[in-house]
Structure formats: structure tokens, C-alpha cells
C-alpha positions in Angstrom: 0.0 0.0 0.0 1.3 3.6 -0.9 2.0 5.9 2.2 3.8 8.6 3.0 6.2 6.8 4.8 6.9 4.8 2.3 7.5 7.6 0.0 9.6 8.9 1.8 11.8 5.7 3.2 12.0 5.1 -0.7 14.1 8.6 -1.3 16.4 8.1 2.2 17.7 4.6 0.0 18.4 6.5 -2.9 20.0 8.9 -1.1 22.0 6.4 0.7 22.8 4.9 -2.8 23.9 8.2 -4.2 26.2 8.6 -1.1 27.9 5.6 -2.2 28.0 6.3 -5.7 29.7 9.4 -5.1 32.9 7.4 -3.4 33.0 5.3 -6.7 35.3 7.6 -8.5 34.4 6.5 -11.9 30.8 8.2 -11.3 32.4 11.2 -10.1 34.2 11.5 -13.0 31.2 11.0 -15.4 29.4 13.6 -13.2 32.0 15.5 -14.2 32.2 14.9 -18.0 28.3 15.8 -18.3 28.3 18.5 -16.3 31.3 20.2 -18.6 29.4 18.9 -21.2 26.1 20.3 -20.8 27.7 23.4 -19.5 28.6 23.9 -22.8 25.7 22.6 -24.8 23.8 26.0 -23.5 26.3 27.8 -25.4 25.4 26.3 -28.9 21.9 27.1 -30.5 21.2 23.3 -30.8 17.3 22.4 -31.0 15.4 21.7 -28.0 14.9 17.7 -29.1 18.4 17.3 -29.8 19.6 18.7 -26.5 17.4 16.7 -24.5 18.3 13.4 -26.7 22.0 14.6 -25.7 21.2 14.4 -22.1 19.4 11.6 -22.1 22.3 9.8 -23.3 24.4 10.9 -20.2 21.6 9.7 -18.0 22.4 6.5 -19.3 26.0 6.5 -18.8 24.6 7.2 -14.8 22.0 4.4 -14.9 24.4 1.9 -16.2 27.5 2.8 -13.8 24.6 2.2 -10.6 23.7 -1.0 -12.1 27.2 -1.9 -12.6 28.4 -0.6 -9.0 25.2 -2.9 -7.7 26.4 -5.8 -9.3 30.1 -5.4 -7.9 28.9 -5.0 -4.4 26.5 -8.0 -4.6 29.8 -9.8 -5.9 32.3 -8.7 -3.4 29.3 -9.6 -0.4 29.2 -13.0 -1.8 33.1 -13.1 -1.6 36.4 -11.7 -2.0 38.7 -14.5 -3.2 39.2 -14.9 -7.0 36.4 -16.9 -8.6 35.9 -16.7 -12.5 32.4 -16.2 -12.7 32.5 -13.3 -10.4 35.3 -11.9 -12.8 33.1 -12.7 -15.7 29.8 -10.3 -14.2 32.1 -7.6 -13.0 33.8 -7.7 -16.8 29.8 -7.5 -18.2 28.6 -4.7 -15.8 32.4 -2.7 -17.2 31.3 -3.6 -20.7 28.1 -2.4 -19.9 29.4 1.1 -19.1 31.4 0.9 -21.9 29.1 0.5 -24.3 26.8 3.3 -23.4 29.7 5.9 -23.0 30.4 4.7 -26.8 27.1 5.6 -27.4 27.3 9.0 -25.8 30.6 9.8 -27.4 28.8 9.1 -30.9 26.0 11.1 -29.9 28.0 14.0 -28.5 30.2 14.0 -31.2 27.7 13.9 -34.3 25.7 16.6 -32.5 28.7 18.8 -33.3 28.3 18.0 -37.0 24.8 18.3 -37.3 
């Protein structure tokens, strides 16, 4: 059932995820990629769609890096010693990332052609 409370316990977890995102310092350093980014963005004339579609594709980069942080800590509970399957699903959450700043970049960069 909704409540309140719930609402509210709901945004203290995020926070507390956030808090521990922001020791990762791979997210801080996309945080600070889009942030130059974007900074500059509102210096070109680019359309309204194409700046939000720019945007959104460093919303990804974000979404992906929290999924790939949750899967490292889900691994590193379950153990620390060297086990190959663990290295396999860290490898998959980093390809992950990879992929989507690939995407970004190819965004990025062909907005400045467009």
C-alpha cells in the first residue's frame, strides 16, 4: 500500500545509494564529464529535441554505472577471493558502461556536425 512513509523511506535509500555512488570515482568523474558537457551545450543554438536526446544519453551513462556498481557489491558480499564467474559479471557490468559511453561519445560527437 502507498503511504507517506513509504515515499519517503523510498528517497532516504536512494539517497543512501547516491552517497555511495559518489565514493565510486568513476561516477564522479562522469558527473563531471556531463556536467562540462552540458555546461557547454547551452552555449550552442542546438534544438530543444536534440539537447534533450543529448542528455538523455548521459543519463544512461549514470543508470548503467549504478547498475554496474550494484552488481560489484552483490559480488564482493558473496566473496572476495578470485572466482571466475565473479570476474566474468564484473567484466559484463564494465562492458556495460562501456558500451553506453560509446554511445554518448557518438552522440556528442555527431551533435557537433549536425
Amino acid at each position: 500500500m502507498f503511504s507517506i512513509k513509504s515515499l519517503i523511506m523510498a528517497w532516504k535509500y536512494s539517497m543512501d545509494g547516491f552517497r555511495f555512488l559518489f565514493k565510486e570515482r568513476a561516477f564522479r568523474q562522469e558527473i563531471m564529464l556531463g556536467i562540462c558537457l552540458i555546461g557547454i551545450e547551452f552555449f550552442r543554438e542546438t534544438p530543444i529535441g536534440i539537447r534533450i536526446y543529448l542528455i538523455s544519453s548521459f543519463v544512461l551513462i549514470l543508470v548503467t554505472e549504478c547498475i554496474n556498481s550494484a552488481i560489484e557489491t552483490v559480488i564482493d558480499r558473496i566473496g572476495l577471493e578470485r572466482h571466475h564467474l565473479s570476474k566474468k559479471a564484473k567484466d559484463i557490468g564494465s562492458a556495460a558502461v562501456f558500451i553506453t559511453i560509446l554511445h554518448f561519445a557518438g552522440i556528442w560527437l555527431g551533435s557537433w556536425f549536425w
